[in-house]
C-alpha positions, 0 to 999 in steps of 0.5 A: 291962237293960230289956225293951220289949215287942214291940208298942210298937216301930215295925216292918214285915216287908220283901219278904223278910221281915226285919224292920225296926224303926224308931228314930223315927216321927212325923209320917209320917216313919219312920228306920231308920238313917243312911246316908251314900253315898261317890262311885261307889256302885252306884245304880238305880231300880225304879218300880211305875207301878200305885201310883205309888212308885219305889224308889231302891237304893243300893250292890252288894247294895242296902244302902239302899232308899229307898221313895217314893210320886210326891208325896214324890219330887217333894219329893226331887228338888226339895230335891235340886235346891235343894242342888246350886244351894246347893253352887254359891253362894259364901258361908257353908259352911253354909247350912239349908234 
């Protein structure tokens, strides 16, 4: 079993203090895990209007927190919007965006 030193993982400590290691990191985006959201999840939003971020949480206990500054919430909202139109369209059951 290998050994990797601590300083050569991405990490960061949380609000709570847990820390959080990501698996990927490049070009601004980092990956912490995969998540896949099934119908009637507990959703809600918490906004710093100060820094301009939004935080999106998701499940009972908050399982997932999606960290937004305004600029990359634009971006999901609109990738969003651009899906949903796709999920309308008849065609091909794929389609890359």
């Amino acid at each position: 079993m290998a050994t990797i030193p601590v300083s050569s993982i991405n990490h960061r400590i949380d609000r709570q203090g847990a820390w959080i290691i990501s698996l990927y990191r490049r070009t601004g985006v980092s990956v912490e895990s995969y998540v896949e959201m099934a119908r009637g999840v507990a959703v809600r939003c918490e906004v710093d209007r100060l820094n301009e971020q939004a935080s999106l949480a998701f499940g009972s206990s908050e399982s997932f927190v999606l960290s937004l500054d305004r600029d990359a919430l634009e971006q999901l909202v609109s990738l969003g919007s651009r899906a949903i139109v796709e999920l309308d369209v008849e065609g091909e059951p794929l389609t890359v965006m």
